[in-house]
C-alpha positions in Angstrom: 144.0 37.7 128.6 140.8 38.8 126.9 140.7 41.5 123.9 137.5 43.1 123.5 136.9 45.0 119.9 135.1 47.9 119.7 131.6 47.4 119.8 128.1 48.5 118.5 125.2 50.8 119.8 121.6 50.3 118.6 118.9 52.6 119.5 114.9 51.8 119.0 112.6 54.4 118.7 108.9 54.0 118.7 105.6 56.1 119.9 105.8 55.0 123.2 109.4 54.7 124.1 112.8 54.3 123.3 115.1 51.9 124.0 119.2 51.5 123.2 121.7 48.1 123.3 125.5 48.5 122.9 127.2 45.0 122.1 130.8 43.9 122.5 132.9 41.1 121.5 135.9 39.1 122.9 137.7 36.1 123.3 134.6 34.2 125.1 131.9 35.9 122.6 129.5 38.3 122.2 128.3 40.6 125.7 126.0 43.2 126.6 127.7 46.0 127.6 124.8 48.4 128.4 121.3 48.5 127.9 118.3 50.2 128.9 114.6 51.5 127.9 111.8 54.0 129.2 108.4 55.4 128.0 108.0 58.9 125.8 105.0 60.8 126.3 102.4 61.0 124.4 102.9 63.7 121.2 106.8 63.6 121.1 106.4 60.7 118.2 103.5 60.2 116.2 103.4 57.2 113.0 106.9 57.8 113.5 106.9 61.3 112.7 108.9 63.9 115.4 106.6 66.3 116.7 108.4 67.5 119.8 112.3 67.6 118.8 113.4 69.5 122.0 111.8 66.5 124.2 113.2 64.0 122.5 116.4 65.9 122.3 116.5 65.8 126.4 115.8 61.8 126.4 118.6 61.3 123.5 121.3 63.5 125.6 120.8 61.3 128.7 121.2 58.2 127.0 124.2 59.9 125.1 125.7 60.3 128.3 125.5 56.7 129.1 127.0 55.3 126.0 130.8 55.3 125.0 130.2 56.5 121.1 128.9 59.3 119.2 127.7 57.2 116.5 124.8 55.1 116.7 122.5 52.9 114.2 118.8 53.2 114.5 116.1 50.6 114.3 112.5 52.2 113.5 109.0 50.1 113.3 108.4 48.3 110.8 105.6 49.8 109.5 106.9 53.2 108.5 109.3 52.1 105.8 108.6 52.0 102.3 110.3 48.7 100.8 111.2 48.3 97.0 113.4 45.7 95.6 115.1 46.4 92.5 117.4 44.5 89.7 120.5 46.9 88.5 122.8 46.0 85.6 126.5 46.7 86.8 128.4 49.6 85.6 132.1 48.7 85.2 133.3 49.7 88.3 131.4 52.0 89.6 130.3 52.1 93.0 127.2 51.2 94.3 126.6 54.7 96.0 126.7 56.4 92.7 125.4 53.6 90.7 122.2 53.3 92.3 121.8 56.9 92.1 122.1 57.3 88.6 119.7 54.5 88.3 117.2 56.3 90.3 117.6 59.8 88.5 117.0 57.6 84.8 113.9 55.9 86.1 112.5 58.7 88.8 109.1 59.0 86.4 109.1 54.7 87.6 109.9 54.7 91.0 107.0 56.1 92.8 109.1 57.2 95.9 111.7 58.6 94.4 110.7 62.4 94.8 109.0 62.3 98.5 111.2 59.5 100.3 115.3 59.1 101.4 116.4 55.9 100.7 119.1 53.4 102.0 119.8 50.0 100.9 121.1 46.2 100.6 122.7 44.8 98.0 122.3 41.3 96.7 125.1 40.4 93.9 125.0 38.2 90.9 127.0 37.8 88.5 125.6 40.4 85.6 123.0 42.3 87.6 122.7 43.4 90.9 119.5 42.7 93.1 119.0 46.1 95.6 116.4 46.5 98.5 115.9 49.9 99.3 114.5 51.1 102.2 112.9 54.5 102.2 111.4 57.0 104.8 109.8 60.6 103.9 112.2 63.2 103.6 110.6 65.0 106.1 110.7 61.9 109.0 114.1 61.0 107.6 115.5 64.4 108.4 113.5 65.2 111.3 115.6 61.6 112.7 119.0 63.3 111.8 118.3 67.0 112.5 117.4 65.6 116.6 120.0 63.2 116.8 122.8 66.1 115.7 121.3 68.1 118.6 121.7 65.6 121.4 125.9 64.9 120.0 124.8 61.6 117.9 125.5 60.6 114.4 123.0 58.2 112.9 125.0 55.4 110.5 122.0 54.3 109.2 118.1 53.3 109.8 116.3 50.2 109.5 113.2 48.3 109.9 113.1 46.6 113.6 111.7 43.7 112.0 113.5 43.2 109.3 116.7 43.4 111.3 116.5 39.9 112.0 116.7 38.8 108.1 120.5 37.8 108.0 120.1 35.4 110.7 117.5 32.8 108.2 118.6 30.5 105.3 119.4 32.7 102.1 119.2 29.2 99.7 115.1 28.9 100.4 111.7 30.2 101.2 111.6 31.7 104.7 108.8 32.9 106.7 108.9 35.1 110.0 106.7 35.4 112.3 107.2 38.3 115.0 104.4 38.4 117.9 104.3 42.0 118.7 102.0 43.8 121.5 99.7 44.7 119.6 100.0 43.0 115.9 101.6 39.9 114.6 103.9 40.3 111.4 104.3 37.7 108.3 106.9 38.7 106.5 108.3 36.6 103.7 111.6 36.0 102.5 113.6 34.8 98.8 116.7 33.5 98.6 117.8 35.7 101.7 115.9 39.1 100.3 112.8 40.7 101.9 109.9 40.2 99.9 106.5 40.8 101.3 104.4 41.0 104.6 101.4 41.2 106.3 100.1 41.8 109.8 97.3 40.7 111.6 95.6 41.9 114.8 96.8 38.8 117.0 98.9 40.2 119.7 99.4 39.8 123.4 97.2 42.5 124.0 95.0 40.9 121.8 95.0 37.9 124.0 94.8 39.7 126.9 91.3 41.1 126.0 90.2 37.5 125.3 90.7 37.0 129.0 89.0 39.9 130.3 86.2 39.6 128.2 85.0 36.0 130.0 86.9 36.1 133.1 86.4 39.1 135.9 89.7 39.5 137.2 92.5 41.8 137.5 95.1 43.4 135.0 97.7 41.1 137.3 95.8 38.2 137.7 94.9 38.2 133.7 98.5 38.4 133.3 99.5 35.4 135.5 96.5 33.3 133.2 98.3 34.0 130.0 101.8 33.6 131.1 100.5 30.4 132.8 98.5 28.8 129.9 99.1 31.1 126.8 97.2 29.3 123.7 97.2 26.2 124.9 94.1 23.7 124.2 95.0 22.4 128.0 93.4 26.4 129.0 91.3 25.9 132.1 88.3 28.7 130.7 86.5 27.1 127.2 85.3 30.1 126.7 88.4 32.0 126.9 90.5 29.5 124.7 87.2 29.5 122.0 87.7 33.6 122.4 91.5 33.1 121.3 90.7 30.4 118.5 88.7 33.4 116.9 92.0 35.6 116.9 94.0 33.4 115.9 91.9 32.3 113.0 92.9 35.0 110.7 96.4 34.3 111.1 96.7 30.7 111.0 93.9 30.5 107.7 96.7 32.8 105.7 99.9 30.6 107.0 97.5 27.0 105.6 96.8 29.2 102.3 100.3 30.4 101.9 101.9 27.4 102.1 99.6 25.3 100.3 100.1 27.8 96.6 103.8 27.8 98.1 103.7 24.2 97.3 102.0 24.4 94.1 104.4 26.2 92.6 106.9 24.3 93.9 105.2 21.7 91.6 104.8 24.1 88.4 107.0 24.0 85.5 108.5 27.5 86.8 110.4 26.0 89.5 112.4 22.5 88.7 112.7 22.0 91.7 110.4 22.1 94.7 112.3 25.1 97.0 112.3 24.1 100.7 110.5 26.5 102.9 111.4 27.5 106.5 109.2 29.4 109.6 110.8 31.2 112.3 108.7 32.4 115.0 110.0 35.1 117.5 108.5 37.1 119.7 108.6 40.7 121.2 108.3 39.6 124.7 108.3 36.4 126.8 107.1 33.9 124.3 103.5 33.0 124.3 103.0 29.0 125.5 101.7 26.9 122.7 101.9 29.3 120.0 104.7 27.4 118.1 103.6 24.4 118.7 100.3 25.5 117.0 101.8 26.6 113.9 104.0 23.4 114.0 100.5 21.4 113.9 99.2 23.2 111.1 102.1 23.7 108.5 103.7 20.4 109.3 106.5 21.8 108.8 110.2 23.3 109.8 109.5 26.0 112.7 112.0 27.4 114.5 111.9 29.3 117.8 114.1 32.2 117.9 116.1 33.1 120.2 119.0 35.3 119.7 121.6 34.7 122.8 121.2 31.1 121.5 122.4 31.8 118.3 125.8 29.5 117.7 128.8 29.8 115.3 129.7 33.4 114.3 126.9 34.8 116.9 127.7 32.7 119.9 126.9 34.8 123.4 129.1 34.6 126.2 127.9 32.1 128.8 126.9 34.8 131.4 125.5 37.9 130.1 124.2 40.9 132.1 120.8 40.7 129.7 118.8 37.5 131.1 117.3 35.4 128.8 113.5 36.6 129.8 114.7 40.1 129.4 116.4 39.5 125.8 113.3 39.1 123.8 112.1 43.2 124.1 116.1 43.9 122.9 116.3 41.0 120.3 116.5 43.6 117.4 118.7 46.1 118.8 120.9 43.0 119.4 120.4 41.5 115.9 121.1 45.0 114.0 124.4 45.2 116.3 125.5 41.7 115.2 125.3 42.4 111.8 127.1 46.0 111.9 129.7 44.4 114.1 130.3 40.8 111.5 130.4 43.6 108.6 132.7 46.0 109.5 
């Protein structure tokens, strides 16, 4: 007989559309239970803000009625978060709730958030201090978030970056970079030791790519579509002038990833660091992945890059062997998925 344990549900909200993932567990693994997406209008969400709360409302009560739980956790784009990593000297015992609150309140004239934003957080222990990444929205988005999600019957457990949802899943004993493809920007985000340092974005994308297509070849939306899913970045691309279109897009990105890791290994060499910390890439993608794109970056870091995949994940994360999400489909859910892994191993 098979026990399933209760289970977690992720919703993703952007401008354009919102999507939700609920997750169980049994004997044979991890399983989809029930997934599902569709487009907002234009004006109901704007840079993340709520501008049309009785819309949304209407959306949020139809997928409420789909789901078996009042309480949900939401993912939010990367960009509208506020990140801030902080080192906090214990207190006894007190907890970190009110610890990290009194630290706030002593050094609010510091923290240049801490009157305008509502914070959440991760904690990374040591032994005498405490290393805490907080994650802050406005007030105003935060409770705009809350006051619609009360309205349609759902309690929000807590917010984070869709992005860096992923960051439990990489090595927390070196330097890691990720690399998410997105529709319309790539993301470098880099990682210490398992904590969320830094990014960047660049305008590489697969719409990006797209318009490199257009621009030399006169065909349809469709047929452009079919090119890229059929050649992607490779050098083998039947148009030069399409694949000499891409190399200019993909300059930007790949110039920073050679500079990066070249001062990465000089101070791996410095007398600051005794020994030289081994650095890791993981590339993922917000859709089908792009041909050749890896394998580029492979080329030019000569180094350890990973293609991520998330129903491939092994160990504590391993998937059941047949899922209801196929694998082509996964990608566009991958952080829903990845937030409801980590809620679910925690609890």
């Amino acid at each position: 007989m098979k026990s399933s344990q209760k289970g977690k549900t992720v919703i993703a909200l952007y401008d354009d559309g919102i999507k939700y993932l609920s997750l169980k567990k049994n004997n044979y693994g991890f399983y989809v239970e029930n997934y599902d997406s569709t487009k907002l209008e234009k004006g109901i969400i704007e840079n993340g803000e709520v501008l049309k709360a009785d819309f949304l409302k209407k959306i949020l009560l139809k997928v409420a009625k789909k789901i078996d739980t009042k309480s949900i956790d939401l993912i939010l784009p990367h960009d509208y978060f506020l990140f801030d990593l902080h080192t906090v000297k214990k207190d006894g015992k007190k907890k970190f709730k009110k610890l990290f609150k009194k630290y706030i309140k002593e050094n609010i004239g510091k923290i240049s958030w801490a009157k305008t934003h509502s914070y959440e957080y991760d904690v990374f222990e040591g032994e005498k201090e405490t290393k805490v990444l907080f994650r802050t929205l406005t007030r105003d988005v935060y409770s705009s978030y809350e006051h619609v999600f009360k309205k349609s019957g759902l309690k929000i457990n807590s917010i984070q970056s869709d992005i860096v949802s992923f960051s439990y899943l990489f090595p927390n004993d070196q330097r890691v970079s990720q690399i998410f493809v997105g529709k319309n920007q790539t993301y470098v985000l880099e990682y210490r030791n398992g904590i969320y340092i830094s990014d960047k974005k660049f305008d590489v994308s697969y719409n990006q790519f797209l318009k490199d297509i257009k621009k030399n070849i006169n065909v349809s939306d469709i047929q452009t579509e079919k090119i890229f899913s059929q050649y992607g970045v490779l050098k083998t691309h039947k148009d030069a002038k399409v694949l000499a279109r891409m190399e200019r897009s993909l300059s930007p990105l790949f110039n920073f990833l050679k500079k990066s890791q070249g001062e990465s290994r000089l101070r791996g060499k410095s007398n600051e660091l005794k020994v030289n910390q081994k650095n890791s890439v993981f590339v993922h993608f917000e859709d089908t992945p792009i041909k050749g794109f890896s394998n580029r970056i492979k080329k030019l870091l000569k180094n350890d890059v990973y293609d991520m995949c998330i129903l491939e994940l092994k160990g504590d994360y391993t998937f059941q062997d047949v899922l209801s999400l196929h694998k082509k489909d996964s990608y566009q859910y991958e952080s829903l998925i990845a937030r409801a892994l980590l809620l679910m191993k925690d609890r």
